[in-house]
C-alpha positions in Angstrom: 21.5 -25.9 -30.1 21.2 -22.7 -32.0 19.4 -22.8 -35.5 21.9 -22.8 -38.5 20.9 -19.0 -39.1 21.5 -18.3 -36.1 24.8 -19.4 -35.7 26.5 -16.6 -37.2 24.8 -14.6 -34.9 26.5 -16.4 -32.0 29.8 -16.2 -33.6 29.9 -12.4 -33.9 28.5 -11.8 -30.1 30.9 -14.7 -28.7 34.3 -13.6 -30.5 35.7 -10.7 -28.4 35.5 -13.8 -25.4 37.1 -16.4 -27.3 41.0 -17.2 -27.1 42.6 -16.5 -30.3 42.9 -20.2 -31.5 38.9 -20.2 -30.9 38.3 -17.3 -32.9 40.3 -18.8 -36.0 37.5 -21.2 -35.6 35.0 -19.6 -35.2 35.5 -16.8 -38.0 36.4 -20.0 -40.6 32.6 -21.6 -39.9 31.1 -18.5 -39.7 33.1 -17.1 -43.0 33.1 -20.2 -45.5 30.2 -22.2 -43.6 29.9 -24.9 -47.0 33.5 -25.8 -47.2 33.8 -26.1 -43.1 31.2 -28.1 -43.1 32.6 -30.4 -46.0 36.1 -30.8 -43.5 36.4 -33.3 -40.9 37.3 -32.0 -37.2 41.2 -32.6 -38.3 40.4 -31.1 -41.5 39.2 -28.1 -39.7 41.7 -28.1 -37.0 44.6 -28.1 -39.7 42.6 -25.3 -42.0 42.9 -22.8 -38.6 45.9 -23.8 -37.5 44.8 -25.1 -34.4 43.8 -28.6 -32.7 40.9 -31.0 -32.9 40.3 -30.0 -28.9 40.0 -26.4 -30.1 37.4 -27.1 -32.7 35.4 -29.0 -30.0 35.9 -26.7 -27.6 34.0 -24.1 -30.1 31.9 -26.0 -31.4 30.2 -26.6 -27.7 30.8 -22.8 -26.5 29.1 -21.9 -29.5 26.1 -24.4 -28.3 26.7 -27.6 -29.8 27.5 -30.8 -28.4 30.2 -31.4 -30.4 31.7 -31.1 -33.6 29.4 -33.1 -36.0 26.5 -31.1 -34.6 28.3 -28.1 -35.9 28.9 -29.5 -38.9 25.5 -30.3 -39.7 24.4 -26.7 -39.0 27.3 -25.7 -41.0 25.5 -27.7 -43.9 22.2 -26.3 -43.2 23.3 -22.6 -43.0 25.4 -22.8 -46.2 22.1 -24.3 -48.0 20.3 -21.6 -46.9 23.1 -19.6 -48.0 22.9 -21.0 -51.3 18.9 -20.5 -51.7 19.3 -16.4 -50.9 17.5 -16.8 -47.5 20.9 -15.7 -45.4 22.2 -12.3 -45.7 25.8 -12.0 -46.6 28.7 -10.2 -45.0 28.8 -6.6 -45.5 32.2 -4.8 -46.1 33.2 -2.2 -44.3 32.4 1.7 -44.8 35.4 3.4 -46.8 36.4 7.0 -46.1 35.6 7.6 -50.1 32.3 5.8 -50.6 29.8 7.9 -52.5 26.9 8.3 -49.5 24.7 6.3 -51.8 26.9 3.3 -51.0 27.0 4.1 -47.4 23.5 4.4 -47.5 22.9 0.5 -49.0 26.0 -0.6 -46.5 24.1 0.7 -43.4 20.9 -0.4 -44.0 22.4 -4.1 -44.6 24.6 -3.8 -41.5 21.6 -2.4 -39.4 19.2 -5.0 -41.0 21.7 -7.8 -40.2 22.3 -6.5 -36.4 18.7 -6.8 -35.9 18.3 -9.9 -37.7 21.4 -11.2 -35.3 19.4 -9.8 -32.0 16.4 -11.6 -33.3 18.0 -14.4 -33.4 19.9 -14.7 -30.9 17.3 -13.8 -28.0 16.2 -15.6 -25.5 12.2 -15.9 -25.1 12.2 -17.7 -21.4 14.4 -14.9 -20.4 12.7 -12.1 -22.0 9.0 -13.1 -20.9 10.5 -13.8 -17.1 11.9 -9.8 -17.5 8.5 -8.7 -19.1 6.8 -10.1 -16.0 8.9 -8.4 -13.9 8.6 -5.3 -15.2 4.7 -5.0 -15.9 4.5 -6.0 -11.8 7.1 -3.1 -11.0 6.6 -1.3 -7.7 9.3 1.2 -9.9 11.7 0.4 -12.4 15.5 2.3 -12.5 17.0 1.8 -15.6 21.4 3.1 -16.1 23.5 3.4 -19.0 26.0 5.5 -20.0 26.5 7.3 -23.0 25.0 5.9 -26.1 23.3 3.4 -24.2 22.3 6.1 -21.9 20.1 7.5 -24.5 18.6 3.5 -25.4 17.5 3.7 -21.2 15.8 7.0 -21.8 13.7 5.7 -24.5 12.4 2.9 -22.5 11.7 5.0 -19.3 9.7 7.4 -22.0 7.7 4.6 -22.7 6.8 2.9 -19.5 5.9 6.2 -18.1 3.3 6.4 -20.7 1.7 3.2 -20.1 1.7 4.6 -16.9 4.8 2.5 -14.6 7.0 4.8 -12.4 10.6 4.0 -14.1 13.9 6.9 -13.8 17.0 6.6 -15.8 19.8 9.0 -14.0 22.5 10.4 -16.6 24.7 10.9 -13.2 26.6 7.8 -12.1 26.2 8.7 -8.6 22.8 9.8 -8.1 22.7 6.1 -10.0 23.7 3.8 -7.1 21.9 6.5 -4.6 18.9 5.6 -6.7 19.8 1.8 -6.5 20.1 1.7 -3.0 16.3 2.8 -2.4 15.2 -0.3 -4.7 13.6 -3.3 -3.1 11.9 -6.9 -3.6 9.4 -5.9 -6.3 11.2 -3.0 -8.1 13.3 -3.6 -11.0 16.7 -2.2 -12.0 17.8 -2.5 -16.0 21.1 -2.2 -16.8 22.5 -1.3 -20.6 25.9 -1.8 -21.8 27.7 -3.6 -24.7 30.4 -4.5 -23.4 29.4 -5.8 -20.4 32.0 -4.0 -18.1 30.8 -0.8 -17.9 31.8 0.1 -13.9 28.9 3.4 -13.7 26.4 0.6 -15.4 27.2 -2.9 -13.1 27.6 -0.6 -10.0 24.5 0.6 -9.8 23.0 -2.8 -10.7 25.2 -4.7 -7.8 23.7 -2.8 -5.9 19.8 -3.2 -6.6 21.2 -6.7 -6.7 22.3 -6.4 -3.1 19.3 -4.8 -2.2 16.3 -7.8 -3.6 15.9 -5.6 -6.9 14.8 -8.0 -9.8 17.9 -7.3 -12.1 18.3 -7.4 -15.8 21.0 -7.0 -18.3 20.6 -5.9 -22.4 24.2 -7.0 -23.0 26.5 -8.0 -26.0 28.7 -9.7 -23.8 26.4 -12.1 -21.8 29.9 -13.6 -20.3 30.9 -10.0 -19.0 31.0 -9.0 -15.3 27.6 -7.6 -15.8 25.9 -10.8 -16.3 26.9 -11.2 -12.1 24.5 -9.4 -10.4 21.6 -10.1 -13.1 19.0 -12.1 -13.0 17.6 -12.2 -16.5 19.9 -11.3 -19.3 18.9 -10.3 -22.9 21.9 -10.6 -25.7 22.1 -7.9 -28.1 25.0 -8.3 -31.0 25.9 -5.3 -33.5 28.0 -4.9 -36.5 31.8 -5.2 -36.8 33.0 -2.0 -35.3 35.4 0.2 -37.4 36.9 3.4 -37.9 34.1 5.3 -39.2 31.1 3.4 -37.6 32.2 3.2 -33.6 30.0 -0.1 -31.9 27.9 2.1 -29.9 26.3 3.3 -33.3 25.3 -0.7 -34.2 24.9 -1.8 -30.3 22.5 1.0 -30.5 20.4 -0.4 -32.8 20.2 -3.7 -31.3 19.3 -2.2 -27.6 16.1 -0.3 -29.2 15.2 -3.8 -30.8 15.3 -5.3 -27.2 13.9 -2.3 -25.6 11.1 -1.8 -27.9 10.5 -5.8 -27.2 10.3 -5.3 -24.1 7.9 -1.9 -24.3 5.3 -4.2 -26.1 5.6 -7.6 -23.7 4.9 -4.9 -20.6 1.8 -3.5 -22.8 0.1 -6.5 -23.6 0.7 -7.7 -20.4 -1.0 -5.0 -18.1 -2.8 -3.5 -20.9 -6.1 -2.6 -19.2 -4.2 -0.3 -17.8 -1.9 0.9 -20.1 -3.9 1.5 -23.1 -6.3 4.7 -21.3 -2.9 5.2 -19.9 -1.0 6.1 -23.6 -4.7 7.6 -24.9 -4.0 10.4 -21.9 -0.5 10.8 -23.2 -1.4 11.3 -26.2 -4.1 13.4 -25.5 -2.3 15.7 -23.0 0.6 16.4 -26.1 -2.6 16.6 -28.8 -2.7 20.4 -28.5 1.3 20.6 -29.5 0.6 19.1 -32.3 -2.2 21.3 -33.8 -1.6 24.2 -36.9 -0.9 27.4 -34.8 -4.7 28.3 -36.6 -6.2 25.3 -34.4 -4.5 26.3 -31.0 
């Protein structure tokens, strides 16, 4: 079952897949967690405008096997609530906020998305996708747009620990890429929503081909989640008309990313650490006054 702070965590990245009865639910726990937990399953069920079933029914999808074990992580959260240790809703960014405010607003929102990933991931299946990646023949990693630029930063940093890893921008020379990959390579895909077509194409087919697979994903349900072996949940804030997801998903992909980046170092890191000093020796020379070079 997921930890009481982490529960609101599992709301936000499970929401988009629930029915619209479930998500009554769901945003009632997850928005007034002390007077939810004070109601009995009819109690809830009448609150929503829904039926007992549908409380159960999120209630388990959310992790728990049943109602009163939501309720007593409803209890637990809104006590830690109470004593300042769980962060609190942030509104939404208005077109006429002085930039001081948007400056406190995204910093809370950026703080809570991580704070979400945290919680919400999954050690077995991170260490099983550090393992695969530190014994890499070579890694492709695909994403498009925003979380194009989230693949690029980890193929940056395996290279420097010295792992042969690509991440094509062209959704074509993608799945060319993909179908060269073999038992002991590893293909990464990265995409929030979890039904990106350029993103799970490639990935079915390094799938196809005996590619270790692994999703970063805010929709572990998605179509994605198919042809991956390990997957790794990111969440991000509520998107709205100012602040698009990919700016929040973002932030949540570089958490897992930069997880990842560390696992793979420690793991091989005989290796790896001459392998960064040589990096960072080779760029030294860029970084010197003009008067040094």
């Amino acid at each position: 079952m997921p930890a009481p702070g982490a529960l609101a965590a599992k709301v936000r990245t499970l929401a988009p897949s629930m029915t619209r009865s479930m998500q009554r639910v769901a945003e009632a726990v997850a928005g007034d967690p002390a007077g939810s937990a004070a109601l009995t399953v009819t109690g809830l069920a009448e609150r929503t405008g829904t039926s007992e079933a549908t409380v159960v029914r999120t209630a388990r999808l959310l992790g728990y096997p049943g109602y009163r074990d939501l309720r007593l992580a409803l209890a637990a959260l809104a006590a830690e609530q109470a004593a300042g240790r769980a962060p609190a809703v942030t509104a939404d960014i208005a077109v006429d906020d002085p930039l001081p405010a948007v400056v406190a607003k995204l910093a809370q929102e950026e703080a809570q998305c991580l704070a979400d990933t945290a919680a919400a991931l999954d050690t077995a299946q991170l260490e099983a996708a550090v393992a695969a990646l530190a014994g890499a023949r070579r890694i492709d990693v695909y994403g498009i747009g925003a979380s194009h630029l989230v693949g690029q930063d980890l193929v940056q940093k395996l290279l420097r620990i010295g792992l042969i890893a690509h991440a094509p921008a062209d959704p074509h020379l993608a799945v060319t890429n993909a179908v060269q990959l073999r038992a002991g390579d590893v293909a990464v895909a990265i995409t929030h929503s979890g039904r990106t077509t350029d993103v799970i194409e490639p990935l079915r087919v390094a799938f196809e081909h005996g590619a270790t697979t692994l999703a970063i994903t805010g929709r572990p349900e998605g179509e994605i989640a198919q042809y991956a072996d390990h997957v790794l949940t990111t969440s991000s804030a509520r998107e709205s008309e100012l602040r698009p997801a990919a700016m929040s998903s973002r932030t949540s992909q570089l958490l897992v990313v930069d997880c990842l980046f560390i696992g793979v170092a420690q793991r091989t890191y005989e290796t790896a650490a001459p392998a960064l000093s040589a990096s960072y020796e080779a760029l030294a020379h860029r970084h010197a006054p003009r008067s040094q070079r």
